[in-house]
C-alpha positions as CSV (number, residue, x, y, z in Angstrom):
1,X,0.0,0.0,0.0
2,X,1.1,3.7,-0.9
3,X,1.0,6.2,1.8
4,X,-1.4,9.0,1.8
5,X,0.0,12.0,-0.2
6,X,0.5,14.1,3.1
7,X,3.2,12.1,4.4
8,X,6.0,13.9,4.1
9,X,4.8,16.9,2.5
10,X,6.4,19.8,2.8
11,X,3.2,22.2,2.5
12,X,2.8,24.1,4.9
13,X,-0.2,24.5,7.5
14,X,-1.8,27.4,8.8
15,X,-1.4,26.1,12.9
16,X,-2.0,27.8,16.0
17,X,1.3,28.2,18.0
18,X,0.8,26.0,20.8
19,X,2.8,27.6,23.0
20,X,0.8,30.7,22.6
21,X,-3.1,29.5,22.7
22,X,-5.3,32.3,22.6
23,X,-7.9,32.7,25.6
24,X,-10.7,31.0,25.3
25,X,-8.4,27.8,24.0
26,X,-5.7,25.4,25.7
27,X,-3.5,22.9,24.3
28,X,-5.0,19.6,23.7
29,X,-4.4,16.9,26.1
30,X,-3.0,14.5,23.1
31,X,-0.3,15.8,21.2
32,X,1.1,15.9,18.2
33,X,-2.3,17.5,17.2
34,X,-1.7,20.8,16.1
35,X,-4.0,23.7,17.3
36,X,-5.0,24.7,20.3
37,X,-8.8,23.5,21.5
38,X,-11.6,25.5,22.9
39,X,-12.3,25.3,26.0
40,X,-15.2,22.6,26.8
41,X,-18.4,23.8,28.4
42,X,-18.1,24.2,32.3
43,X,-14.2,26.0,31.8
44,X,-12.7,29.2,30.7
45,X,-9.4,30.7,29.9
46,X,-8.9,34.1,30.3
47,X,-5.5,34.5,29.1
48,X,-2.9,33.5,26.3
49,X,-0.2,30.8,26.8
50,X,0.4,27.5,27.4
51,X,-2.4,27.2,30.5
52,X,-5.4,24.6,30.7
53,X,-8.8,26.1,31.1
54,X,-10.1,26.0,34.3
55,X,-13.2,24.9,35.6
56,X,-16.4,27.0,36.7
57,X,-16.0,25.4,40.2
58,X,-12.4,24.8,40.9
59,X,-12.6,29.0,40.1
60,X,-15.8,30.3,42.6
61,X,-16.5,26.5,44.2
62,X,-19.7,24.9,42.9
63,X,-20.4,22.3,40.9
64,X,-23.4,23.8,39.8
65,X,-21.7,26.4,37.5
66,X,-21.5,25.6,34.0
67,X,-20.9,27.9,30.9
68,X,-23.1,28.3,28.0
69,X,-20.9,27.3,25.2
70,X,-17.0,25.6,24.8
71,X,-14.3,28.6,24.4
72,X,-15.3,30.8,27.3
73,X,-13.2,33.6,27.9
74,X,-14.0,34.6,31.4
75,X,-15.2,33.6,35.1
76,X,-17.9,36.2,33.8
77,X,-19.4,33.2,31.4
78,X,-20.0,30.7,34.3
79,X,-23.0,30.5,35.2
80,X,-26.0,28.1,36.8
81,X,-27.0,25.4,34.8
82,X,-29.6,26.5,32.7
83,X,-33.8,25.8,33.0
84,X,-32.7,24.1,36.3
85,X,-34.0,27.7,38.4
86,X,-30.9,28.1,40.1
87,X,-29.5,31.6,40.6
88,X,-26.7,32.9,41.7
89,X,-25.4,34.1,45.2
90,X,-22.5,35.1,46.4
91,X,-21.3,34.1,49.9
92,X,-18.5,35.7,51.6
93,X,-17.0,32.5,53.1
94,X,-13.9,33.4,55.6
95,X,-11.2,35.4,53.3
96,X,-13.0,33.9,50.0
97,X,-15.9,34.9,47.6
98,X,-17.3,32.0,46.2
99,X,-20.7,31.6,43.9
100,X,-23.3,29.5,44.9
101,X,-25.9,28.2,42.8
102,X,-29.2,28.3,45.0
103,X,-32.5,27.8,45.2
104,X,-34.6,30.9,46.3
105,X,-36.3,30.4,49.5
106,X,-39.9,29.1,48.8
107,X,-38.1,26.9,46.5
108,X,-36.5,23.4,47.4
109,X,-33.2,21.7,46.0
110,X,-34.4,18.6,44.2
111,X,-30.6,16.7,44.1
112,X,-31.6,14.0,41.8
113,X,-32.9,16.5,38.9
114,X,-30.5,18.8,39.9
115,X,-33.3,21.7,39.8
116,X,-35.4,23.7,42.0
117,X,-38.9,23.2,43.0
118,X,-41.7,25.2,44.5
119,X,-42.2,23.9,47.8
120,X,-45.6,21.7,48.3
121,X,-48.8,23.4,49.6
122,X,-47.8,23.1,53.6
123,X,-44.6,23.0,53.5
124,X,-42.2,26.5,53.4
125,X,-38.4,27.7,52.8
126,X,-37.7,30.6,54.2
127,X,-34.0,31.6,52.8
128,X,-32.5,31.2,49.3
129,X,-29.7,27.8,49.5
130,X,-29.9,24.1,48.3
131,X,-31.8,22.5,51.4
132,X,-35.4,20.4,51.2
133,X,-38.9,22.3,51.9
134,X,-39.7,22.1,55.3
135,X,-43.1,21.4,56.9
């Protein structure tokens, strides 16, 4: 069998420099491929080099926070997962600011669906956070 005419070409390719990804991009995880990839949904990258994208929640601490699309360029585009009526808070917690992805009070967390809920007639939640309706 012949190899494929790209062998050993000598054209040249219009690549990227991995050492310099552009936000929004790192450098994939299996080389020798040759351009930087977006970052997936649920990270960001907010500057240019050789740096992974970093997570929603290793950056403001829930695992709640997702991003709308792959490539994010910013904490800014994290965000609660959508249609689930999470919004967010943010809670002073010691020294840190973290983000919280809560339920507002009158609502309950439902952990399995990974949504809120409006609490049942009789039962109440009186502050925002991911806890069950009371009765």
């Amino acid at each position: 069998g012949s190899l494929p005419a790209f062998v050993g070409s000598s054209s040249t390719v219009n690549v990227e420099a991995l050492e310099n990804c552009p936000v929004g991009k790192e450098p994939p995880a299996e080389r020798p491929a040759l351009r930087c990839k977006p970052c997936d949904v649920g990270s960001f990258k907010a500057a240019e080099g050789q740096t992974e994208c970093i997570t929603c929640e290793a950056e403001l601490g829930d695992p709640l926070l997702t991003t709308e699309s792959a490539g994010a360029t910013s904490s800014e585009a994290c965000m609660c997962l959508p249609d689930s009526g999470l919004a967010v808070r943010v809670v002073e917690n010691g020294d840190n600011t973290v983000a919280q992805c809560a339920c507002a009070a009158g609502d309950g967390y439902d952990e399995f669906a990974r949504e809120c809920a409006k609490c049942p007639v009789g039962q109440y939640k009186d502050g925002a956070g991911n806890t069950l309706c009371k009765q």
